[in-house]
Backbone as numpy.savetxt, mean C-alpha at the origin, in Angstrom:
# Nx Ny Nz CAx CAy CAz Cx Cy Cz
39.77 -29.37 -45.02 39.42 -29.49 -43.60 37.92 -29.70 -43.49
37.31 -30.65 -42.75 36.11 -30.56 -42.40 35.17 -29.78 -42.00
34.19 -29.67 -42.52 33.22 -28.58 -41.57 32.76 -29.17 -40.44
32.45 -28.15 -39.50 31.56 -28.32 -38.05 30.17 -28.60 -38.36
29.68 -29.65 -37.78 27.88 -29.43 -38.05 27.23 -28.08 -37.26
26.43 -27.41 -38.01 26.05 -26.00 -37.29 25.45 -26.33 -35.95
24.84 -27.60 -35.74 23.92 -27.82 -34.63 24.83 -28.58 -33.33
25.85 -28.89 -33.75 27.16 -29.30 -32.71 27.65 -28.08 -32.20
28.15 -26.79 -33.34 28.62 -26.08 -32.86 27.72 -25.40 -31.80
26.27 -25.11 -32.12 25.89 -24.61 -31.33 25.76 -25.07 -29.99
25.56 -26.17 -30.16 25.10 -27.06 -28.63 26.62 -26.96 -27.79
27.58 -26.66 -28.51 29.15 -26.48 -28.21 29.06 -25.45 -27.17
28.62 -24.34 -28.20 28.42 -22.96 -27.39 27.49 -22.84 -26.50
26.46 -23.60 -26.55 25.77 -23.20 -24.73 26.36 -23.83 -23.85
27.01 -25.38 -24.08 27.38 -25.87 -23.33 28.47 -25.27 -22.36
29.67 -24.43 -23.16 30.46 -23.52 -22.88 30.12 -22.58 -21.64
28.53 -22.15 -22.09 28.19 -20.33 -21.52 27.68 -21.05 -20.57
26.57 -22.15 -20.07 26.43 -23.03 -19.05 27.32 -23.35 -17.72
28.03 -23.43 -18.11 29.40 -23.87 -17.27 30.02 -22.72 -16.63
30.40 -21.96 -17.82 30.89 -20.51 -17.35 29.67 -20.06 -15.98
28.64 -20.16 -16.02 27.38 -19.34 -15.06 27.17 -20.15 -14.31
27.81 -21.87 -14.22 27.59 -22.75 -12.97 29.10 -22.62 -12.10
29.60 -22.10 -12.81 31.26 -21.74 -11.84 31.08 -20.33 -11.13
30.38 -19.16 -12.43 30.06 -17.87 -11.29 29.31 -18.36 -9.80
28.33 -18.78 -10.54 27.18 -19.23 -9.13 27.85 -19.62 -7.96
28.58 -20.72 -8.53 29.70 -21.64 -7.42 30.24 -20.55 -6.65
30.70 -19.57 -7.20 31.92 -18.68 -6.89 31.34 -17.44 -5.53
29.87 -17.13 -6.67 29.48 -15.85 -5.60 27.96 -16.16 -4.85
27.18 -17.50 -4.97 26.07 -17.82 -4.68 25.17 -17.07 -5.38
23.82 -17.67 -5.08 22.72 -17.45 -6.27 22.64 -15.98 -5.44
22.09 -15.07 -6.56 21.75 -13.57 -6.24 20.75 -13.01 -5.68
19.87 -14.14 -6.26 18.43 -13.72 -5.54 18.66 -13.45 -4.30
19.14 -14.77 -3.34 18.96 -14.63 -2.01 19.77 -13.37 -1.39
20.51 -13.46 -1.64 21.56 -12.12 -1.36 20.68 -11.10 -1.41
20.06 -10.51 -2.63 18.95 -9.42 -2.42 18.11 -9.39 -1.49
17.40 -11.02 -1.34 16.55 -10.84 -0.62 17.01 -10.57 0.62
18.26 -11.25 0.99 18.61 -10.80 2.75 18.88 -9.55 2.73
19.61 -9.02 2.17 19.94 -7.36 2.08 18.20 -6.30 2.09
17.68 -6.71 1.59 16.58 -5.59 1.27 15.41 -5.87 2.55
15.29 -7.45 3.22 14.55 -7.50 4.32 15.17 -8.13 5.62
16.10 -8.64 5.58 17.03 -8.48 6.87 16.65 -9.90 7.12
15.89 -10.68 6.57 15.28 -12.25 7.21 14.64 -12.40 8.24
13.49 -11.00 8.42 13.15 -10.67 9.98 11.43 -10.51 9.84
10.84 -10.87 9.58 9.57 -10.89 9.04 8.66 -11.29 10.20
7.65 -9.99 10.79 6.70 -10.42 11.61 5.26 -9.54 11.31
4.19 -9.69 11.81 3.05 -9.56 11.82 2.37 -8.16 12.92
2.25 -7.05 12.35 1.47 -5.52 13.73 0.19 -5.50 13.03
-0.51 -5.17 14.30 -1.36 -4.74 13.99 -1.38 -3.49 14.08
-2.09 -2.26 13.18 -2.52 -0.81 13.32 -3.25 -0.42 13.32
-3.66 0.41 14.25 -5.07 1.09 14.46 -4.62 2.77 14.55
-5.60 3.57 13.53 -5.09 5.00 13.49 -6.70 5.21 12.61
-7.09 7.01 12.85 -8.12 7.00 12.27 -7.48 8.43 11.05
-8.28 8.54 10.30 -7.75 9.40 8.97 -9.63 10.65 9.08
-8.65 11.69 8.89 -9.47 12.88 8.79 -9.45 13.58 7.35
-11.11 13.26 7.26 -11.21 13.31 5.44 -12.39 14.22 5.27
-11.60 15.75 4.96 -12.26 16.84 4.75 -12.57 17.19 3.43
-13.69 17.01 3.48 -14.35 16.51 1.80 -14.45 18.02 1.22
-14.84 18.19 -0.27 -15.28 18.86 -1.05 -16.69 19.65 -0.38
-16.33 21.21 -0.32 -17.41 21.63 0.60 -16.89 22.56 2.18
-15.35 21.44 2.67 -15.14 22.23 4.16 -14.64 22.94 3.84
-14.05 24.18 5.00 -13.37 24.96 4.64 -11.81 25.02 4.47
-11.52 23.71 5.04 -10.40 23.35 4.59 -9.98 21.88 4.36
-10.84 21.83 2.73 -10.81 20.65 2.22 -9.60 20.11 1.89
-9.63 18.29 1.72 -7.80 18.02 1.35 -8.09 17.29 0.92
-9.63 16.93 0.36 -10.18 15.87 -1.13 -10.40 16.98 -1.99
-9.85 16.66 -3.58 -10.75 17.65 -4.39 -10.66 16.83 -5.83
-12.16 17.31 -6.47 -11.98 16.11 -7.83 -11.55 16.92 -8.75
-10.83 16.11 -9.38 -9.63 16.55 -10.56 -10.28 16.20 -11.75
-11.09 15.08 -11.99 -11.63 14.57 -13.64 -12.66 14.07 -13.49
-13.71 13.61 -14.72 -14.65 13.03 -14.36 -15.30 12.72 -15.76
-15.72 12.23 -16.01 -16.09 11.28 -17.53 -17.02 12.00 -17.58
-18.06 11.89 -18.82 -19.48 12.60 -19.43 -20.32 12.18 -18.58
-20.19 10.82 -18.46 -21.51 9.72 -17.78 -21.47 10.41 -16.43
-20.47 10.60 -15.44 -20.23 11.51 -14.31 -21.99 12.26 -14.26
-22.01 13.46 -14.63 -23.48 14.31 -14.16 -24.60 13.69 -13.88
-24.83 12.81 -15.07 -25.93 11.95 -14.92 -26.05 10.11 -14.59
-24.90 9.89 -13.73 -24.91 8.39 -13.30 -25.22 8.42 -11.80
-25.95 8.13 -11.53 -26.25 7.88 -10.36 -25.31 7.75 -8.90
-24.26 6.76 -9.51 -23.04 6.73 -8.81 -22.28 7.31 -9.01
-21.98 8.54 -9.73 -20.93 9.79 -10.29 -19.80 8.30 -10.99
-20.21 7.84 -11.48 -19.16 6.84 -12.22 -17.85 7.67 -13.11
-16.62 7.22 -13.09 -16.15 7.82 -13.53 -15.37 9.39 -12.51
-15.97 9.40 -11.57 -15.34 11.25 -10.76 -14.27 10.42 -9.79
-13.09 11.45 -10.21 -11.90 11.25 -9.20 -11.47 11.84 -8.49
-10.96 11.88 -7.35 -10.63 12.11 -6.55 -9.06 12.27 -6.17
-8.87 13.16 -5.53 -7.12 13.22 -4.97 -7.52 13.86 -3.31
-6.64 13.64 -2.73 -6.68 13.47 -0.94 -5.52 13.59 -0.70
-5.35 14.10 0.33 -3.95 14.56 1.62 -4.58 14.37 3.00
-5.30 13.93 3.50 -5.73 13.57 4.83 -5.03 13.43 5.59
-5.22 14.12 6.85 -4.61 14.12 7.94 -4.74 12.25 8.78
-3.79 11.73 9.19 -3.91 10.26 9.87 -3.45 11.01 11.32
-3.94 10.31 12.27 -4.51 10.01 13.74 -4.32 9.26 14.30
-4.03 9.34 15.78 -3.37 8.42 16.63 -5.40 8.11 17.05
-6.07 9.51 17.11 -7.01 9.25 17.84 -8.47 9.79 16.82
-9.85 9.56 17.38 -10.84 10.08 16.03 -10.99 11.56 16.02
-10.20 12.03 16.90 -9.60 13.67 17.55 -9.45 14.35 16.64
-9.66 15.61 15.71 -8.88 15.99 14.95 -7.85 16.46 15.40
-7.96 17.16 16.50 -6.11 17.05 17.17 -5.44 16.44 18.08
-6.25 15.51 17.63 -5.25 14.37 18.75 -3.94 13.77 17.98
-3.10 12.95 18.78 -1.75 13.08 18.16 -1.37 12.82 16.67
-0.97 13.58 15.80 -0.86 13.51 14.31 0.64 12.39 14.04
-0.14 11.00 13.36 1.06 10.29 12.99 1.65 10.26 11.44
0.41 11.26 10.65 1.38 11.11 9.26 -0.09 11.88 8.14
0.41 11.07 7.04 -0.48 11.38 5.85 -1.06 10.86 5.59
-2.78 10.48 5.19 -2.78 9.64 3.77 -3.52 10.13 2.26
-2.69 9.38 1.33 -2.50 10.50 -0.01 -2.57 9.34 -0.75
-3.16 9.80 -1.90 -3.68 9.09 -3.09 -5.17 9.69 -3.97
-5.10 8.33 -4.57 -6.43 8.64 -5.53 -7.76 8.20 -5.13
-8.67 8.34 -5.09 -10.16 7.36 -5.21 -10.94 7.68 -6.82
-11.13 6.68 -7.01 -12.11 6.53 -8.42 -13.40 5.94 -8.24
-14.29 6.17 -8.66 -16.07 5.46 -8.70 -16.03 5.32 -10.09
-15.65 3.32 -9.63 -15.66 2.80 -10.42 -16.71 1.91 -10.85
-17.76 2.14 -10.86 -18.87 0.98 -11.01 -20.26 1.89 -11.24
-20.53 1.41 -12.33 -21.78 1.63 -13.23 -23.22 1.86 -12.25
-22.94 1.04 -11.39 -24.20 0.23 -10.86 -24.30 0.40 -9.34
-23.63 0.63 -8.77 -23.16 0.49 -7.40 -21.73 1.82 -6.48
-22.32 2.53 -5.58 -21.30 2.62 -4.99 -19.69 2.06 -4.67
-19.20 1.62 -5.62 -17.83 1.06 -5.89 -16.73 1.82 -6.19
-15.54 2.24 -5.25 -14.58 2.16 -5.19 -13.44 1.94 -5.39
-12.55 2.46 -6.49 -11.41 1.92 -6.58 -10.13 2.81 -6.28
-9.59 2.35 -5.17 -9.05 2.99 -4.08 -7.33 2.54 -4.21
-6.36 3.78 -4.20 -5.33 3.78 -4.62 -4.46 4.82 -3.19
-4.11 4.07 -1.86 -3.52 4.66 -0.80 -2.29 4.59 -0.37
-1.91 5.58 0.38 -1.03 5.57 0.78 -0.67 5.72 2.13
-0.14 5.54 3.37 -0.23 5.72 4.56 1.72 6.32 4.88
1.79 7.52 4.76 2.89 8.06 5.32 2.52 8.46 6.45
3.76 7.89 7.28 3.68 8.22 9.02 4.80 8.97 8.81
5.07 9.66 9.59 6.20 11.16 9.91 6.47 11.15 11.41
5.71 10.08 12.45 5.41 9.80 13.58 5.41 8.38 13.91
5.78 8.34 15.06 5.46 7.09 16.12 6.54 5.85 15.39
6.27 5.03 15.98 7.45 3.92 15.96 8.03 3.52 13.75
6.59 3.62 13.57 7.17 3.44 11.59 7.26 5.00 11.18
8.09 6.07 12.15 8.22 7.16 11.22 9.60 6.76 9.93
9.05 7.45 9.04 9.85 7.41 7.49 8.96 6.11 6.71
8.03 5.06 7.52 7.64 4.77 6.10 6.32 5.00 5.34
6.02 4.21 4.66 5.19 3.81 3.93 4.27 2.91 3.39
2.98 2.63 3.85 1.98 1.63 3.94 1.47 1.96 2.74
1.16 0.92 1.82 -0.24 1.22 0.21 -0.72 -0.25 -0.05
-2.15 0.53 0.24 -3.18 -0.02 -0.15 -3.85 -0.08 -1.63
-4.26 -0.99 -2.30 -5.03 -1.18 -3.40 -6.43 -1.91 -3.73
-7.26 -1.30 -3.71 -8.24 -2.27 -4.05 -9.89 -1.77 -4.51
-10.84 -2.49 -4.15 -12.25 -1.72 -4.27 -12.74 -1.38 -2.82
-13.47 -0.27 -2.62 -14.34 -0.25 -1.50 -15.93 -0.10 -1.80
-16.53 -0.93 -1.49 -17.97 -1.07 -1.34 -18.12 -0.11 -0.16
-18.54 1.21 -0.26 -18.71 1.83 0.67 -19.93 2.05 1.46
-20.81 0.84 1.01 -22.10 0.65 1.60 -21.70 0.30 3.03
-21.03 -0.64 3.02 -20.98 -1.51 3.47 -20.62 -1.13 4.93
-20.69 -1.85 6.15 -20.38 -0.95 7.13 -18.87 -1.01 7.74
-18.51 -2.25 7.08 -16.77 -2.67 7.29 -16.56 -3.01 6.03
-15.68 -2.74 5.16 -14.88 -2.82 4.50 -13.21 -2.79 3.92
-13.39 -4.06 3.34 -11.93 -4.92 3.36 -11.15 -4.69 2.29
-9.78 -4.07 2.40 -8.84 -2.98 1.29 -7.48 -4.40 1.35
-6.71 -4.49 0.08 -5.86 -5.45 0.70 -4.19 -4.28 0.90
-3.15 -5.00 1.64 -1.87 -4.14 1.79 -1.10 -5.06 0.13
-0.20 -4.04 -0.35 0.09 -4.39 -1.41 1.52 -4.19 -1.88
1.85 -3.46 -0.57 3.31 -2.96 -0.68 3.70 -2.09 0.53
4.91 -1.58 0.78 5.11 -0.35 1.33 7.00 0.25 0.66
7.12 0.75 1.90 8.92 1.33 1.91 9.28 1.10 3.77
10.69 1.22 3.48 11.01 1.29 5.05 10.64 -0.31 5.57
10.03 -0.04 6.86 9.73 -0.86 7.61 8.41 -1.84 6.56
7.88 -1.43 5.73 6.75 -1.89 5.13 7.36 -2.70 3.67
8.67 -2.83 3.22 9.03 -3.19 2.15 8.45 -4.98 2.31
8.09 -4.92 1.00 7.28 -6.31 0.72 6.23 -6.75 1.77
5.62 -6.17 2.06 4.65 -5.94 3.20 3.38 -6.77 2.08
2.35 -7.58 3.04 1.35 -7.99 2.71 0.15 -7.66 4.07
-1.09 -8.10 3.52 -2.11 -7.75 4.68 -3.40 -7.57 4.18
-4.13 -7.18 5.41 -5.18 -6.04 4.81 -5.70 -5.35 5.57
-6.24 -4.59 5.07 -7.26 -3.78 5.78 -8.36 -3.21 6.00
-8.77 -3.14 7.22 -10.06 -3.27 7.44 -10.60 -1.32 7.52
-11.63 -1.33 6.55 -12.22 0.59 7.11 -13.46 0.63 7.27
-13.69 1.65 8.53 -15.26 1.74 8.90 -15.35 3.28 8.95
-16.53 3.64 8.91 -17.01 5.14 9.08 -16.51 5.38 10.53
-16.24 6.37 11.11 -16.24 6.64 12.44 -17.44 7.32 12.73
-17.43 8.62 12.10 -18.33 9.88 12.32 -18.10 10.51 11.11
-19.69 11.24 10.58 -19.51 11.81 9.46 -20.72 12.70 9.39
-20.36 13.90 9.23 -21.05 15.39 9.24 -21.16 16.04 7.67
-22.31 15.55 7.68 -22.50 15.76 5.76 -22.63 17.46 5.57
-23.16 18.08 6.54 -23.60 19.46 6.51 -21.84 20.18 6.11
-21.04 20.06 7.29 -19.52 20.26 7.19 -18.81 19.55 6.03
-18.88 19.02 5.37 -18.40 18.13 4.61 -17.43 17.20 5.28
-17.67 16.66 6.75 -16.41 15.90 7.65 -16.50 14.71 7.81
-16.22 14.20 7.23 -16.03 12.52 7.65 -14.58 12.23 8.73
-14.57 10.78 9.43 -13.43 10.51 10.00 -13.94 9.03 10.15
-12.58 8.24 9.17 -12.68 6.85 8.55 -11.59 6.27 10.05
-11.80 5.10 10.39 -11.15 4.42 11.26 -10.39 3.11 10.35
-9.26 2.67 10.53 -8.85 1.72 9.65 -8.11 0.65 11.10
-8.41 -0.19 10.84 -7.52 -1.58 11.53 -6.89 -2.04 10.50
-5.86 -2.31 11.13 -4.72 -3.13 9.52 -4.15 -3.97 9.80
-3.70 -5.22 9.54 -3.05 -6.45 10.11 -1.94 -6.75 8.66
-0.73 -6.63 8.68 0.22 -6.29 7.73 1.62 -6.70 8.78
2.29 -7.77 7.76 3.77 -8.12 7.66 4.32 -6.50 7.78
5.46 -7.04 8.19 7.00 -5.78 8.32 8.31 -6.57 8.34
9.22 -5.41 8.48 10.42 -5.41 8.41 10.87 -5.40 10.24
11.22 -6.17 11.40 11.38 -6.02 12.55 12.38 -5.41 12.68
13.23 -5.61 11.05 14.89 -4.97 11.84 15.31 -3.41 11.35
13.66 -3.27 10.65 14.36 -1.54 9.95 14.18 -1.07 11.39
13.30 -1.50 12.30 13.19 -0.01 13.36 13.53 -1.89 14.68
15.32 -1.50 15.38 14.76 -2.43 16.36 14.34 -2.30 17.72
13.34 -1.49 17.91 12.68 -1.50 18.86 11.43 -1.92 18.77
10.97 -2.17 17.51 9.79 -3.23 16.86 9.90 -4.68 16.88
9.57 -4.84 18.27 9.70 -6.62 18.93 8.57 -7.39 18.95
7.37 -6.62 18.97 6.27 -7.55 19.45 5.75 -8.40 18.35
5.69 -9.59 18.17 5.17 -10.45 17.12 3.73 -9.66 17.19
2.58 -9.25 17.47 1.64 -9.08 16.90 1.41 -7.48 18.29
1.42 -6.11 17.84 1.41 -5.20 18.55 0.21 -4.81 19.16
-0.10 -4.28 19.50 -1.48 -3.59 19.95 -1.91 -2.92 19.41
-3.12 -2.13 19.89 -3.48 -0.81 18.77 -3.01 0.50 19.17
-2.12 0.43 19.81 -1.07 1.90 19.27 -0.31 1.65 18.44
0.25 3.02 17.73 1.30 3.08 16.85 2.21 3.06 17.43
């Protein structure tokens, strides 16, 4: 009996497994899209947010920054290069500290730069309040905190924020070095989900939450 050429047979066998996965496809449509409609509903619009964050530094009496690590170079770098940071900050409807409470924000900050006040900023924005209660806004990026506006980009969320893009904008509000009190104001212009929450209609919202 003849042999098979090895390079027929093979080309045999993809040709086979090819076919087999152009008849599934046929059968149940490509998957991707399916995920994608399932996980964002095909509803994609543009809010703006305005909320300010209360950031009780190292020092108040009831601090909710505190540094956890910090490299050698840390004592003696000018810019504490290297010192990190962890945060639970209270977020704000208003620059109030008790004005209406819409959530958390939690993460890391790192000073990252040799040379410069630089920032490398790892956030999170849990609301527990107002129209996106249950999700989740995160931010990634550097902050030049010289600077008097500074631009963070959106990089993700959950909930209403899944595959979320954007950015955002942070400025000092008010800041009491004696108290250790700062209060950061953020504007954010970030994609959503319209159909996780549908009472979220307005193509581009105002600055309430």
């Amino acid at each position: 009996m003849a042999k098979l050429n090895p390079i027929a047979l093979t080309l045999t066998i993809l040709c086979l497994l090819v076919s087999t996965h152009d008849v599934h496809a046929a059968r149940h449509g490509p998957p991707s899209a399916a995920v994608e409609d399932d996980i964002c509903g095909g509803k994609e619009k543009v809010v703006k947010l305005h909320f300010y964050v209360q950031d009780l530094r190292i020092g108040h009496v009831n601090a909710t920054v505190f540094e956890v690590a910090k490299a050698s170079i840390t004592p003696t770098n000018p810019f504490a290069f290297g010192s990190v940071h962890v945060l639970d900050d209270l977020l704000t409807e208003g620059p109030a500290y008790n004005s209406r409470a819409l959530g958390r924000t939690q993460g890391l900050t790192t000073n990252a730069d040799l040379s410069a006040f630089g920032i490398a900023m790892n956030l999170n924005f849990y609301f527990y309040a107002g129209r996106f209660n249950g999700s989740q806004l995160s931010i990634l990026g550097r902050n030049q905190v010289t600077d008097a506006a500074r631009e963070l980009p959106v990089v993700g969320g959950t909930g209403a924020f899944r595959y979320a893009r954007g950015y955002a904008i942070q400025t000092t509000y008010s800041m009491d070095p004696v108290s250790s009190y700062a209060v950061l104001e953020y504007t954010i212009y970030t994609t959503y989900n319209s159909k996780f929450n549908s009472e979220i209609d307005d193509e581009i919202e105002t600055a309430e939450m």
